[in-house]
Phi, psi and omega in degrees: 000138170317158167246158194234147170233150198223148167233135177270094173261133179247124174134207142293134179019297172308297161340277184342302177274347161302297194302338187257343220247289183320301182305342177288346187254324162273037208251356164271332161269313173253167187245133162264138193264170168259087175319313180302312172235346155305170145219113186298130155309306199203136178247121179279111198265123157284061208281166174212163208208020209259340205178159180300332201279321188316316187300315180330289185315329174294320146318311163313308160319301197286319178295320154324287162323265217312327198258002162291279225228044155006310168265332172310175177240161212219071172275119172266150181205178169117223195256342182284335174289330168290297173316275210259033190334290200286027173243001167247020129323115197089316157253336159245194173292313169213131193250150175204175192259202176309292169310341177261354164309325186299325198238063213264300173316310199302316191304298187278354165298301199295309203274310181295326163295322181224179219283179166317132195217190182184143200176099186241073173303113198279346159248050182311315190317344191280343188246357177288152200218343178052071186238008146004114164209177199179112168311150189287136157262193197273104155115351176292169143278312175254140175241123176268125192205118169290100156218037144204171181218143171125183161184084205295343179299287189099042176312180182250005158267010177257145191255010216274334180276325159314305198292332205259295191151164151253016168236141189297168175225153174227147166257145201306190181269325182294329149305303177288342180263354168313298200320319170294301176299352151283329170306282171006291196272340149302336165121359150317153187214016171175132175282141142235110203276105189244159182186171159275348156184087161316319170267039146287004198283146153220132139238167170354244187276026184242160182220171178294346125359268186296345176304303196279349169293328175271322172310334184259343134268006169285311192237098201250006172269334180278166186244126163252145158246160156250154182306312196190154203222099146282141184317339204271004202237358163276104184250174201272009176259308154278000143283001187286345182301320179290042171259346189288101163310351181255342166291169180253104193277079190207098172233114173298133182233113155292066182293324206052330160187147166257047165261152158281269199312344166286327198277310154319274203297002198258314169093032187240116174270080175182194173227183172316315195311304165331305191301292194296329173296354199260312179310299191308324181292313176331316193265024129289313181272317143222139165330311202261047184284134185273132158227153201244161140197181172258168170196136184252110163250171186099344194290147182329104179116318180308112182287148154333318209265308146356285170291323170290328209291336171287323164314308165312314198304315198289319190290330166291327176274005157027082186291178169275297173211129171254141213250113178251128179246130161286157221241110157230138238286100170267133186306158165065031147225152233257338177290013180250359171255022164287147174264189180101003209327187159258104196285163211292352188292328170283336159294309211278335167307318172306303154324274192321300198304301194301302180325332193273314173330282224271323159313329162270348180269352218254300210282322171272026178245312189286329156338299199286000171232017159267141196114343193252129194290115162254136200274130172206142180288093186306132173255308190262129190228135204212096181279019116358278194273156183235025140239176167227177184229143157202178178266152142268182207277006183250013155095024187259130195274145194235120167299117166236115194288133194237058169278325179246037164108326185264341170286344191345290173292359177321100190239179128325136189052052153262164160275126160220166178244133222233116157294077176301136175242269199246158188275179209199159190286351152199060176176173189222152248217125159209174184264173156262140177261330144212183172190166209224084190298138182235356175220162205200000000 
């Protein structure tokens, strides 16, 4: 009998599409398993290392496993097994790094056959080629596309430019765009263009400008998104890029805090001002253009006063959704010997406040677009249910009722053109007005 394998993935996107990329190579030797209702010979762990609580989880994971599923084996990789190999000594079967996602088959060959190992390269990024890639499949809607890895800024509470690599890596242009024309032709209908700080892509003289002007005239039926953006690389030349009907006016932005002196010791280049000259021009090209972000409160040093001005900072970008991490201290990075420190009963009062914040700047920027029709893509469909779910291009998730019928036939990847009438605590609730199958 085959042995069939699952994978548990943690973190980011990027994870994600590794974690997509590795079952495709074992997918001639082995059956992937549903980690939930299979029960898998060997679990594959992806780990993440962005916060203390992310390590927690990995562990929490393994340990979950070990008591379910007794007889499996636990191969780990990702970003807390490149930093921290030796704290899965002993708990999984075979640990391995960043660098060894590449040889993925050998590994989990090695883990099922022999006894415990451990095999980390601790300078994989000098030899990575980012030669990643991932066939379109049949019937999805969002496509995930790596093209770039690494980071060289070097903030000081991050340990991700250790774990990732600190010299950027870009996949040629020419690599991305086969990669869009396989999705393209599997029946996708939106690109999401991903990296660990996209705006860092090189290919030789190209930079993400130009990448994405060509990706958005090559493929002008497709909707592109980019994952996540620091303010300092939205220059006027790539917001002049949203003039494209197929980007999506929709960006994650890494503000992290709207203090300067927090923004300082953080080692993040740029300020409050930036961000906001960057919203405003974006919201020039539409009023209702959406943003997401992150913001670290709790950093070391960070003042009442501190905090509000990230508050202000939030209230003025009237975000869609804020992603909030209270900050805590990673070895081997220079925020973790600052003083001043925060006690944690005060992140979490802040966490909370700014969260209550950001649920009300949420429920009014999602107001401002019922009445207004928006093309949204079905990701999710429930012949149960007499609703389905998809996004619009402004990344806002739409509930849709199929009571009266015309959704009946609704599969991944229809087109519908969708009347929001009222929000919801986090998607907003509509009729169809039409639609338009785009995959079949």
């Amino acid at each position: 009998m085959t042995p069939s394998i699952a994978f548990l993935t943690f973190g980011c996107k990027v994870n994600q599409y590794e974690s997509d990329w590795m079952a495709r190579q074992l997918e001639k030797d082995y059956s992937i398993a549903n980690p939930h209702s299979d029960y898998p010979a060997l679990f594959v762990v992806n780990t993440c290392t962005v916060t203390a609580e992310a390590d927690r989880k990995n562990f929490q994971a393994i340990h979950r496993v070990k008591r379910r599923y007794p007889a499996a084996k636990v191969l780990v990789t990702g970003c807390h097994s490149q930093m921290d190999p030796e704290k899965y000594v002993g708990v999984a079967d075979g640990v391995v790094g960043n660098g060894e996602k590449g040889e993925i088959l050998a590994y989990v060959k090695r883990t099922l056959s022999e006894g415990p190992f451990t095999n980390v390269n601790s300078a994989y990024w000098l030899r990575s080629s980012l030669s990643m890639s991932l066939e379109g499949r049949f019937g999805l809607s969002r496509a995930f596309i790596l093209i770039q890895d690494g980071c060289a800024t070097g903030c000081s509470y991050c340990k991700i430019f250790h774990a990732r690599g600190s010299r950027g890596r870009s996949k040629p242009v020419e690599d991305v765009l086969s990669e869009i024309r396989a999705f393209s032709d599997s029946g996708y209908r939106e690109i999401v263009l991903l990296g660990i700080n996209i705006g860092q892509y090189r290919d030789q003289n190209e930079r993400l400008v130009t990448l994405l002007e060509t990706v958005l005239t090559t493929f002008p039926d497709l909707r592109f998104r980019l994952s996540s953006l620091n303010p300092e690389y939205l220059v006027p030349e790539l917001i002049a890029l949203w003039r494209f009907p197929n980007l999506c006016k929709h960006l994650h932005l890494s503000v992290q805090s709207g203090s300067y002196s927090v923004l300082q010791r953080m080692r993040r280049p740029y300020a409050a001002s930036i961000i906001l000259d960057a919203v405003a021009a974006l919201r020039r090209t539409d009023p209702l253009f959406s943003f997401t972000a992150d913001v670290i409160v709790g950093f070391p040093g960070e003042s009442d006063r501190d905090f509000e001005e990230t508050c202000a900072l939030i209230q003025m970008i009237e975000p869609l959704k804020v992603h909030i991490f209270r900050f805590s201290p990673r070895k081997n990075t220079p925020a973790a010997v600052l003083p001043e420190k925060v006690e944690e009963t005060e992140k979490k009062r802040r966490s909370r406040a700014l969260f209550l914040l950001s649920e009300k700047l949420s429920e009014k920027y999602r107001e401002k677009h019922i009445r207004h029709a928006r093309e949204v893509i079905v990701e999710v469909t429930d012949t149960k249910s007499d609703f389905c779910n998809g996004h619009d291009e402004f990344y806002i998730r739409h509930t849709i009722n199929r009571k009266d019928g015309i959704t009946a036939g609704f599969i991944t990847g229809t087109k519908v053109w969708v009347n929001p009438e009222s929000i919801d605590r986090d998607h907003i609730d509509g009729m169809v007005s039409s639609h338009v199958r785009v995959s079949e």
